[in-house]
C-alpha atoms as an extended CHARMM CRD file, in Angstrom:
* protein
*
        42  EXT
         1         1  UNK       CA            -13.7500000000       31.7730000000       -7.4320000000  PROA      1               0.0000000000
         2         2  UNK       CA            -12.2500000000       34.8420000000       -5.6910000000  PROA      2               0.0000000000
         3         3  UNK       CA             -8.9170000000       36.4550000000       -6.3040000000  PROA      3               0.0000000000
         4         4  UNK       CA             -6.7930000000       34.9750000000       -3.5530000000  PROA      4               0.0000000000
         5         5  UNK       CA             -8.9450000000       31.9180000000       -2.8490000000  PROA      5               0.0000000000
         6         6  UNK       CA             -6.7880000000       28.7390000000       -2.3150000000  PROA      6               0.0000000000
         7         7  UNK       CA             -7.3940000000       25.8800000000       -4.5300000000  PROA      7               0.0000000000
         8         8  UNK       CA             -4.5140000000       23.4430000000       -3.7420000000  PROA      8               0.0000000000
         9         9  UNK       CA             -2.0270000000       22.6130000000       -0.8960000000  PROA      9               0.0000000000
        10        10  UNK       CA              1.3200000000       21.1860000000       -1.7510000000  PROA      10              0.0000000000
        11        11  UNK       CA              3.8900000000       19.1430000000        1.1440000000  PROA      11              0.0000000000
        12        12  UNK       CA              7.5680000000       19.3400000000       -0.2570000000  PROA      12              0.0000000000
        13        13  UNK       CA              9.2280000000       16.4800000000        1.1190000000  PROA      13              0.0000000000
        14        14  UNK       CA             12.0780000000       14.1330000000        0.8960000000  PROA      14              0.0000000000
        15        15  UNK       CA             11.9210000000       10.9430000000       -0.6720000000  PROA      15              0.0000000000
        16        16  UNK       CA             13.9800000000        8.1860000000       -0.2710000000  PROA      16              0.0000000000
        17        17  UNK       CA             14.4870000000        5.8340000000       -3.1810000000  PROA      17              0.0000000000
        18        18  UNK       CA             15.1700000000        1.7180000000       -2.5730000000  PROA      18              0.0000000000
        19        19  UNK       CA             17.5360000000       -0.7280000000       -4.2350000000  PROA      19              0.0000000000
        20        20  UNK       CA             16.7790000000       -4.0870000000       -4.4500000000  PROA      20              0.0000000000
        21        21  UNK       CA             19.3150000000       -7.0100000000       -5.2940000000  PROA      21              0.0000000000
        22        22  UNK       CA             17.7750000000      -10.1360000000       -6.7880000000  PROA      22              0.0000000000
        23        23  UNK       CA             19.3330000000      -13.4190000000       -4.9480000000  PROA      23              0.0000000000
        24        24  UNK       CA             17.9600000000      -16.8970000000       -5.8840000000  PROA      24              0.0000000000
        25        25  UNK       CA             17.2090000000      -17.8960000000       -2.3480000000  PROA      25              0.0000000000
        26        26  UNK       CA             16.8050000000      -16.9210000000        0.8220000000  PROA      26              0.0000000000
        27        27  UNK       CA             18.4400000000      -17.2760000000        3.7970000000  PROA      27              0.0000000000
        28        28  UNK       CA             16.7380000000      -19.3230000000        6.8900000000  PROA      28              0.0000000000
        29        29  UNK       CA             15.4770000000      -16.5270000000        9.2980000000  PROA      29              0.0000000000
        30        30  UNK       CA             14.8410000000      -17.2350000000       13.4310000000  PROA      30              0.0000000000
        31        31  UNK       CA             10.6720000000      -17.4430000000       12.2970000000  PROA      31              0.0000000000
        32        32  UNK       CA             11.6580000000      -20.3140000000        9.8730000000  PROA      32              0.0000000000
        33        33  UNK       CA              8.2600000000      -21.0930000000        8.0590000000  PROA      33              0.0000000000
        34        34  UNK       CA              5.9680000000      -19.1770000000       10.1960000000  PROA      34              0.0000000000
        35        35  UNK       CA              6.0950000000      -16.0570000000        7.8900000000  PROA      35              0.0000000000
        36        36  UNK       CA              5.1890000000      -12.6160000000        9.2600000000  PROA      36              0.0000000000
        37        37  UNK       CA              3.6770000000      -11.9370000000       12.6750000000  PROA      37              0.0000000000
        38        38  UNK       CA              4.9120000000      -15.2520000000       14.0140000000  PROA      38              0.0000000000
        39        39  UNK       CA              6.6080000000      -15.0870000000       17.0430000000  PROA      39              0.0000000000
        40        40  UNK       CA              6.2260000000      -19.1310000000       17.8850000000  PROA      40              0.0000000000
        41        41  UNK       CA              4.0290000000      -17.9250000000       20.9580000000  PROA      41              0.0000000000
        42        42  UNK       CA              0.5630000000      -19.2890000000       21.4540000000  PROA      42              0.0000000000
């Protein structure tokens, strides 16, 4: 290793921090029981 030889990069950036409220059910959403990714097309 050389004086002045990188040996690490650092990214400062924001993070953003979630809150989460517990329920004890969900509401009915416009997919109903198809989940994720369904649109009702075939």
């Amino acid at each position: 290793m050389e004086h002045g030889d990188r040996i690490a990069q650092l990214i400062v950036s924001k993070v953003d921090h979630a809150s989460f409220i517990q329920v004890e059910a969900l509401s009915e959403t416009e997919r109903s029981a198809g989940g994720y990714g369904s649109t009702g097309r075939k």
